[in-house]
C-alpha positions as CSV (number, residue, x, y, z in Angstrom):
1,X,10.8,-23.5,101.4
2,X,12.9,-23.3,98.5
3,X,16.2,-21.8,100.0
4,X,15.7,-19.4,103.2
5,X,13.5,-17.0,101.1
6,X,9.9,-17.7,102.7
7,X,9.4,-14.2,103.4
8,X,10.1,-13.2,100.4
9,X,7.5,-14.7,98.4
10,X,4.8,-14.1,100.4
11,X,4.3,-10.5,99.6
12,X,5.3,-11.6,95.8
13,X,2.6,-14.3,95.8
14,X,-0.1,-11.5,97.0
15,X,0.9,-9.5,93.7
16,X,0.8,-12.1,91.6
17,X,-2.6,-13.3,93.0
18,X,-4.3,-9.6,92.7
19,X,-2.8,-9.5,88.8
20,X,-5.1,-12.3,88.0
21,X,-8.0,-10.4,87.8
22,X,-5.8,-9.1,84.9
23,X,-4.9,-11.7,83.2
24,X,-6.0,-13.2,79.7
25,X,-8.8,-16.5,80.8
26,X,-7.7,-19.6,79.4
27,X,-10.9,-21.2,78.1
28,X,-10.9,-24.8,80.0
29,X,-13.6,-26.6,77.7
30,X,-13.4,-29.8,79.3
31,X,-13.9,-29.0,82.9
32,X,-16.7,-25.7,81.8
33,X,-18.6,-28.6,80.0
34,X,-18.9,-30.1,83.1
35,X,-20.4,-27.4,85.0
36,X,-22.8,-26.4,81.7
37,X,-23.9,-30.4,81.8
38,X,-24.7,-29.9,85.9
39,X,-26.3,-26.5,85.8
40,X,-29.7,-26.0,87.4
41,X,-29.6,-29.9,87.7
42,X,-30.7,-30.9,92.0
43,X,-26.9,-32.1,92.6
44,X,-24.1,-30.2,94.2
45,X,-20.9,-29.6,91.6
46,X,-17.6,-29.8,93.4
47,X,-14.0,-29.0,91.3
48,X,-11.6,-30.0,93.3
49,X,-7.2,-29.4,92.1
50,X,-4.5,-28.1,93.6
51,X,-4.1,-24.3,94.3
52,X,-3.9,-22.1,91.5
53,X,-4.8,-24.6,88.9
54,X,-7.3,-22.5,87.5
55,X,-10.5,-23.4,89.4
56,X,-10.9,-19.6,90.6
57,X,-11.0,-18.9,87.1
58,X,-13.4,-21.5,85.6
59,X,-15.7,-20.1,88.0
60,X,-15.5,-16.7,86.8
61,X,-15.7,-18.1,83.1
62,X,-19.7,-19.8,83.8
63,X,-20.7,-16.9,85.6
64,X,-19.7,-14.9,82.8
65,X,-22.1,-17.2,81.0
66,X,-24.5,-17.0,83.4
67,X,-24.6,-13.3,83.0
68,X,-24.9,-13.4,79.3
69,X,-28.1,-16.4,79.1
70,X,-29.8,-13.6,80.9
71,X,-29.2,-14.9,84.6
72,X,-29.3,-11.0,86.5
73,X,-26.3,-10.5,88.5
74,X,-27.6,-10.6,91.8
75,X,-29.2,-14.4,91.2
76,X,-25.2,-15.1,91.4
77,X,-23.7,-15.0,94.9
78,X,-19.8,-16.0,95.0
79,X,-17.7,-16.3,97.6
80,X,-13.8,-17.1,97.8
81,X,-12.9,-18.2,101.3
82,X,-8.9,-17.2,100.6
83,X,-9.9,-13.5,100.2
84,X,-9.8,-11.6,103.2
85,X,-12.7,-9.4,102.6
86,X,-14.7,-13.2,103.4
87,X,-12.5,-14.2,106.0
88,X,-15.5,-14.0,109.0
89,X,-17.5,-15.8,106.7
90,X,-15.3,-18.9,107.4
91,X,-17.7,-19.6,110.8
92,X,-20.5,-21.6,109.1
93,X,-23.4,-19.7,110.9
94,X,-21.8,-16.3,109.5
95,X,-21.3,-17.8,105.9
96,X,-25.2,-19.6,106.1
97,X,-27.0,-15.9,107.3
98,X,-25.0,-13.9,104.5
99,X,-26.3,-16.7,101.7
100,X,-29.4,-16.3,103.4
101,X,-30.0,-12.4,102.9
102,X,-29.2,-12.5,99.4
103,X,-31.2,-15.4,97.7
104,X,-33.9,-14.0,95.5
105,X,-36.6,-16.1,97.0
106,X,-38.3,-16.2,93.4
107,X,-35.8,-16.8,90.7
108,X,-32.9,-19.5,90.2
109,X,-30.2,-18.5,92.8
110,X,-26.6,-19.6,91.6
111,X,-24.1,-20.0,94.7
112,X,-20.6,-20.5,94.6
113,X,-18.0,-21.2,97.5
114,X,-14.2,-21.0,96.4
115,X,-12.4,-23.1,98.5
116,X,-14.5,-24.2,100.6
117,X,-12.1,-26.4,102.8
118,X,-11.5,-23.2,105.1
119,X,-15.1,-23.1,106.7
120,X,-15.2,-25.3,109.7
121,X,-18.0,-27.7,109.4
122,X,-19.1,-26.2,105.8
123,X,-21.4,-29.5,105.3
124,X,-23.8,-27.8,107.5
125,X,-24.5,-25.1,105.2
126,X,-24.3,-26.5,102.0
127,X,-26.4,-29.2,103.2
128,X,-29.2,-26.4,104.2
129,X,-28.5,-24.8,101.0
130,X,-28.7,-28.0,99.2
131,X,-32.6,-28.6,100.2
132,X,-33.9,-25.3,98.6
133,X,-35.7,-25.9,95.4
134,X,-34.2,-22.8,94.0
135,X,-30.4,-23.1,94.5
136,X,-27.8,-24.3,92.3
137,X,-24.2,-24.8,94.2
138,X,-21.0,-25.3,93.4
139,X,-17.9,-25.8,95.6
140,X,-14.2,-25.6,95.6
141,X,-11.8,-27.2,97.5
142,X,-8.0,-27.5,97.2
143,X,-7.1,-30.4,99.4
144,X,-7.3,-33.8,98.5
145,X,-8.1,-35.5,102.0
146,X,-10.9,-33.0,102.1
147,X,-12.1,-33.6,98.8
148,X,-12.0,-37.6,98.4
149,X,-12.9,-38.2,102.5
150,X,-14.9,-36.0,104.3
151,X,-16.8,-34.9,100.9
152,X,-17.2,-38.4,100.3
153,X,-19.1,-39.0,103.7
154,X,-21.0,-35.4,103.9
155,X,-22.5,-35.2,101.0
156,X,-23.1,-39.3,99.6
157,X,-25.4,-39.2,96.5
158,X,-25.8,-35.8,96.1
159,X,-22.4,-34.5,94.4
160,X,-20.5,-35.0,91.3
161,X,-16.7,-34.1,91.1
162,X,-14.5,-33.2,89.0
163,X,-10.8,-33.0,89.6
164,X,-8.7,-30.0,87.9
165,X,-5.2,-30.4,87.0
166,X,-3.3,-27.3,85.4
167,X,-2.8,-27.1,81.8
168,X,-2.8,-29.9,79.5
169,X,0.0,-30.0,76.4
170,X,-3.2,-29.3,74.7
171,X,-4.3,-26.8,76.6
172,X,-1.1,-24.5,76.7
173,X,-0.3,-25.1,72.8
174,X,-4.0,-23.7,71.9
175,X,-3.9,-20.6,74.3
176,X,0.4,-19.7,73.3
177,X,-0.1,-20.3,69.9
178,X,-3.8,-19.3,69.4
179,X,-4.5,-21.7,67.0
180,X,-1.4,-21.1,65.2
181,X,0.2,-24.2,63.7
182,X,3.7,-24.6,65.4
183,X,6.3,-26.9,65.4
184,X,5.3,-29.6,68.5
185,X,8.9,-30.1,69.8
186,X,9.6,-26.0,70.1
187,X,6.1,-25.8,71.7
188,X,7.1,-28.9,74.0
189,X,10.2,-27.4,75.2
190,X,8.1,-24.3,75.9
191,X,5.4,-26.4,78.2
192,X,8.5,-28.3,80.2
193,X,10.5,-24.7,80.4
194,X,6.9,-22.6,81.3
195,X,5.0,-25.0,83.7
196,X,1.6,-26.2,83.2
197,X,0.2,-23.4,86.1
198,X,-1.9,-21.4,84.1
199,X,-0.9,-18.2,85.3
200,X,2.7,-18.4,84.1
201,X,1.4,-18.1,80.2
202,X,1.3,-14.1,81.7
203,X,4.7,-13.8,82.1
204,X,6.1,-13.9,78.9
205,X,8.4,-16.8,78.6
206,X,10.7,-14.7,81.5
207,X,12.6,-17.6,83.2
208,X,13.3,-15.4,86.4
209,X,9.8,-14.6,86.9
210,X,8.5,-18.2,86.0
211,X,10.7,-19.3,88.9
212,X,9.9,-16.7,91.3
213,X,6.2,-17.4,90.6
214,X,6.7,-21.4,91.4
215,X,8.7,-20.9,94.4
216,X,6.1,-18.5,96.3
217,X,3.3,-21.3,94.8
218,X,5.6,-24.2,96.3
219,X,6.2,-22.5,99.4
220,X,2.4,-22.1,99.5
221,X,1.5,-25.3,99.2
222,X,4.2,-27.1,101.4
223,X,3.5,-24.1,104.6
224,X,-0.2,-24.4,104.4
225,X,-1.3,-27.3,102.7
226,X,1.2,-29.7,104.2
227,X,3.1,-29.1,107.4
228,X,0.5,-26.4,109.0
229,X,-2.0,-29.1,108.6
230,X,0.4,-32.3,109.7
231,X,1.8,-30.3,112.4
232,X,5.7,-30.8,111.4
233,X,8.4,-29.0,112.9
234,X,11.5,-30.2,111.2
235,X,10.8,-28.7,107.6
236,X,14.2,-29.8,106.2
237,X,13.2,-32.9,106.5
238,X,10.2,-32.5,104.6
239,X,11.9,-30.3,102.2
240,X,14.5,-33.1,100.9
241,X,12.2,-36.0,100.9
242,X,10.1,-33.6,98.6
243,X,13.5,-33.3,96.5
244,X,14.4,-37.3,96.7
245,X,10.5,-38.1,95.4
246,X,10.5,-35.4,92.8
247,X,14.5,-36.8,91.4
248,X,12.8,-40.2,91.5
249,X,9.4,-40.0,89.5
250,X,8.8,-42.6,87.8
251,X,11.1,-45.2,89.9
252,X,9.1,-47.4,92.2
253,X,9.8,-46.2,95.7
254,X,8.5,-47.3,99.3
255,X,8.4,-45.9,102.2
256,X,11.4,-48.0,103.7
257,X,13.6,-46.9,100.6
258,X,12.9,-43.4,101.2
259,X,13.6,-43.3,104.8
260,X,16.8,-45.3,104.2
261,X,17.9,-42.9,101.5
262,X,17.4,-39.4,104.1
263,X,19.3,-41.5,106.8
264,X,22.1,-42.1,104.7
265,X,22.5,-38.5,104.0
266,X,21.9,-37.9,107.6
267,X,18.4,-37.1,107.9
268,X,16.6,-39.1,111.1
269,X,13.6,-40.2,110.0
270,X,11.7,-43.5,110.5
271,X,9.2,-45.2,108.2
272,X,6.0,-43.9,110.0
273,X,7.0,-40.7,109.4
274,X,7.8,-41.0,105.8
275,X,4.5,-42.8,105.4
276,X,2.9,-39.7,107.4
277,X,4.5,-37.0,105.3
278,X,4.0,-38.8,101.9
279,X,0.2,-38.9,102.5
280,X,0.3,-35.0,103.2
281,X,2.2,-34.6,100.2
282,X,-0.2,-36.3,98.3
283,X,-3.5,-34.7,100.1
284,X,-2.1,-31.2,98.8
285,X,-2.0,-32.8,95.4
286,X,1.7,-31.8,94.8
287,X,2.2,-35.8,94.3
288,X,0.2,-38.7,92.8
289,X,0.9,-42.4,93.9
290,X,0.5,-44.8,91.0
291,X,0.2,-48.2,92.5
292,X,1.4,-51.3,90.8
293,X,-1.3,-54.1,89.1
294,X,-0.6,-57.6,88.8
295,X,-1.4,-57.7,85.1
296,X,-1.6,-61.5,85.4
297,X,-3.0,-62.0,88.8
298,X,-5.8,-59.1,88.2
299,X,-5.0,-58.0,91.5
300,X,-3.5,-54.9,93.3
301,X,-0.2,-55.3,94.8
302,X,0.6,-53.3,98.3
303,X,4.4,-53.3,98.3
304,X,6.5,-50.0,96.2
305,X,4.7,-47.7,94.1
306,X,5.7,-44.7,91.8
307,X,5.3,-40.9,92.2
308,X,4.5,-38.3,90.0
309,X,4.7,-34.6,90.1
310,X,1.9,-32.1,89.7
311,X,3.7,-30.3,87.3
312,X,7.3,-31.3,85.8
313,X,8.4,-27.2,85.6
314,X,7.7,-27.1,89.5
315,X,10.0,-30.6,89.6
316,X,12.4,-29.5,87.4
317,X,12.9,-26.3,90.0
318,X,13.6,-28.5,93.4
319,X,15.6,-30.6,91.3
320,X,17.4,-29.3,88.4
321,X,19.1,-31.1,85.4
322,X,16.1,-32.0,83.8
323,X,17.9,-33.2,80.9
324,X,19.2,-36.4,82.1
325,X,15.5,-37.2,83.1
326,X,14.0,-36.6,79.7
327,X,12.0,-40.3,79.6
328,X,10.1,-39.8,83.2
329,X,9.1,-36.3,82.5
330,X,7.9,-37.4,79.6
331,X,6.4,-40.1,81.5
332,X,4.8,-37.9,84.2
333,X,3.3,-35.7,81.4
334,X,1.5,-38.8,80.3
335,X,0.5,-40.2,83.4
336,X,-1.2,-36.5,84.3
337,X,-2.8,-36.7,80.8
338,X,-4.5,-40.4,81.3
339,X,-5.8,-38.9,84.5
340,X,-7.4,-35.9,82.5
341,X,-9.1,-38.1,80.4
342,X,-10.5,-40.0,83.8
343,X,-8.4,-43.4,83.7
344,X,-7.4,-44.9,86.5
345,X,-3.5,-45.3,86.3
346,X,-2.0,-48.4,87.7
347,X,2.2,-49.6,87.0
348,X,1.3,-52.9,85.4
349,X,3.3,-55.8,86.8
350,X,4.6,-58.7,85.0
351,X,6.3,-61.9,86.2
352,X,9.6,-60.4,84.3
353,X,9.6,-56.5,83.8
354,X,6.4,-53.7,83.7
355,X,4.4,-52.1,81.4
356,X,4.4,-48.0,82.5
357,X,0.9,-47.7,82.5
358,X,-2.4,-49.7,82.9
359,X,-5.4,-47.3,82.2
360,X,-8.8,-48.5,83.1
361,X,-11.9,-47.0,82.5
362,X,-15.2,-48.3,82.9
363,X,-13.5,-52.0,84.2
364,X,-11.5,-51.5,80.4
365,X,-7.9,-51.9,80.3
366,X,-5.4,-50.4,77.7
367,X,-1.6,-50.5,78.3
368,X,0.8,-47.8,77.5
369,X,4.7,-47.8,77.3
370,X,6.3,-44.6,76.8
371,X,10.1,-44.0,75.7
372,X,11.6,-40.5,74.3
373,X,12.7,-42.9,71.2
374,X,12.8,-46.2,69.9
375,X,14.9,-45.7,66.8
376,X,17.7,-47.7,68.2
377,X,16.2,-51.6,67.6
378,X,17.9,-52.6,70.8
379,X,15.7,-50.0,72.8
380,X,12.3,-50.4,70.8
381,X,12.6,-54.4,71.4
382,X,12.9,-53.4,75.4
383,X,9.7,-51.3,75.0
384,X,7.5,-53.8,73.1
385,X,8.6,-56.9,75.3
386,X,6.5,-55.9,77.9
387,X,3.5,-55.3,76.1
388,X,3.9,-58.5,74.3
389,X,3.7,-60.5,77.0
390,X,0.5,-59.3,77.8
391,X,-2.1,-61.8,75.8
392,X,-5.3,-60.1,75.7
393,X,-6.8,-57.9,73.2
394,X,-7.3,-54.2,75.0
395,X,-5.0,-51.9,73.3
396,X,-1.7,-51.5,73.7
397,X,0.1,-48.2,73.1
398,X,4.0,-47.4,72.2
399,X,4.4,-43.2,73.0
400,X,7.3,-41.6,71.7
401,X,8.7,-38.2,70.5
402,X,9.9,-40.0,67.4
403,X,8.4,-39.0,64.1
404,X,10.0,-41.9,61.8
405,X,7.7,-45.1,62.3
406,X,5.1,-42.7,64.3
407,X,2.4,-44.9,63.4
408,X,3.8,-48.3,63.0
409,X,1.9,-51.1,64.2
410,X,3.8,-54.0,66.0
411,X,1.4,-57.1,65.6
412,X,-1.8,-54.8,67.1
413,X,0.9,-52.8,69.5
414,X,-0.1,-49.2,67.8
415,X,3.2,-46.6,67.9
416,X,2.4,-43.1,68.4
417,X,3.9,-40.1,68.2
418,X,3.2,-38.4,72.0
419,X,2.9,-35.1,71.4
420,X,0.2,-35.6,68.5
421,X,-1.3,-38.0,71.4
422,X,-1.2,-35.4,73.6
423,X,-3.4,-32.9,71.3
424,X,-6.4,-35.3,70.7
425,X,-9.5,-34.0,72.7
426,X,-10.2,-35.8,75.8
């Protein structure tokens, strides 16, 4: 989808897919907690994340833990639903009779379906699976709509989630550097130049190879997870509103705006259809929508919202010239981080300008502005304005990449420098 070279990555996506098994496992501490806090307990475990995030490979991680508390390899049936080998597996009856014939009716039986999405009417087995007194499942899935919907009305009360996102700042520093101390603004330029897809920390830093890798992912996820699932037969079309979002994170956008934008460049396109496409685009987790909160009115507000990209490398690809776009990449690194900590992420709105970031967690606001620097007092009097007028007292957050005045503090308004942010533990 990236030029006319669809065919191209296909088989290159295949190679890089069977090198994996190769490859050096990123430990993922947060999101292998979460299965070692679940384990054995009656309750199904779903990670759900975009393709080739990494859930594959967390799975592969616990059962090697499984192995070595003693669990005995057959106790542990897996199944990944995007290898061929499994592809008749994908009719429910087939998937339920193979699970079936290889349960050890008297021991602990640990079950593990890798994207799961591609089983038509999968509920019915894990729901028959879920009854046993000697099962413990866990599930995959890489589409959002499948995840968040029909998850959330198949399996009420008897799942817990939790949503993978490729590598964090943190996460790439401490597997390139290997506990190494290194300088945070070469090792930054290294995460916007490398992506956050873990598999890219194999390729050496090679540009060319990064690039190819991303294409054949993009193409991927647009062909499959998008317009084989909407349906679409004008790709184009799809392809530069995907470009016009991606050169516009961090700008608040509607659907009107973006339609009127492609017909000016002499796309034809209404509003319905933008509204169409942007929630596939979303569903396949290549974009977030971060709505805008009346920070005064406590209430959500329905018209224009901001995008984000899934990963800024992949953005920086379908759009190029990253540098004049420093402040929302930045941004969008933040916005993905609040998410991995499990805020909910709202643009607050103010009666005269907006604060970036409302994160709430547990009914608990705190408000962040991010800027690349506020040496210039013109710029870091813009910045604090906004969280000034705001007259409560959650905390309030100034991020920047500026290590002079990194941890001033601005009548309770606590600056910090974003890449240390970044590094914290969750």
């Amino acid at each position: 989808m990236i030029s006319n070279t669809t065919n191209k990555w296909v088989p290159s996506m295949r190679k890089y897919i069977d090198a994996e098994a190769l490859m050096k496992l990123i430990q993922r501490q947060g999101y292998l907690d979460f299965l070692r806090r679940n384990r054995e307990r009656p309750i199904i475990k779903v990670v759900s994340g975009i393709r080739r995030c990494g859930k594959s490979t967390l799975f592969r991680l616990f059962k090697d833990e499984l192995l070595a508390d003693n669990v005995k390899p057959e106790q542990i049936i897996s199944i990944n639903f995007e290898e061929l080998e499994y592809e008749h597996l994908r009719d429910y009856h087939a998937l339920y009779q193979y699970i079936l014939e290889r349960m050890q009716p008297d021991e602990m039986n640990y079950i593990f379906l890798d994207e799961i999405q591609h089983v038509d009417q999968f509920h019915r087995v894990v729901d028959s699976l879920f009854v046993k007194e000697n099962t413990d499942l866990y599930i995959t899935g890489s589409n959002a709509y499948f995840m968040s919907s029909d998850i959330a009305t198949l399996l009420t009360g008897r799942y817990v989630e939790i949503q993978m996102l490729p590598l964090s700042f943190r996460e790439f520093y401490h597997s390139k550097y290997d506990g190494n101390q290194y300088s945070l603004i070469p090792a930054y330029e290294s995460y916007l130049r490398e992506s956050s897809f873990p598999y890219t920390q194999q390729l050496g830093g090679e540009d060319f190879d990064i690039q190819e890798y991303l294409r054949g992912l993009y193409n991927t996820l647009l062909l499959h997870d998008v317009v084989a699932r909407l349906k679409i037969n004008d790709v184009t079309i799809l392809q530069d509103m995907v470009r016009y979002i991606m050169a516009n994170v961090g700008s608040l956008l509607s659907p009107n705006k973006i339609a009127n934008s492609l017909v000016s460049a002499g796309r034809k396109i209404d509003n319905k259809i933008v509204e169409r496409y942007l929630q596939g685009l979303q569903d396949s987790l290549l974009l977030y929508k971060v709505n805008r909160y009346d920070v005064r009115g406590k209430e959500l507000l329905r018209i224009n919202a901001k995008y984000y990209s899934v990963d800024v490398t992949l953005r920086n690809l379908l759009v190029g010239n990253a540098s004049r776009d420093a402040g929302h990449i930045l941004e969008n690194i933040v916005f993905l981080e609040l998410i991995r900590r499990g805020y909910t992420v709202y643009v607050g709105q103010l009666a005269k300008g907006e604060i970036d970031f409302v994160a709430q967690k547990a009914g608990v606001p705190e408000y962040y502005q991010v800027s690349e620097t506020v040496l210039d007092p013109n710029t870091l009097s813009r910045e604090l304005a906004p969280l000034e007028a705001v007259q409560d007292q959650y905390p309030k957050f100034l991020l920047t990449l500026d290590e002079l005045n990194k941890n001033a503090n601005y009548d309770g308004i606590q600056q910090r420098n974003v890449l240390e942010w970044l590094l914290e533990s969750c």
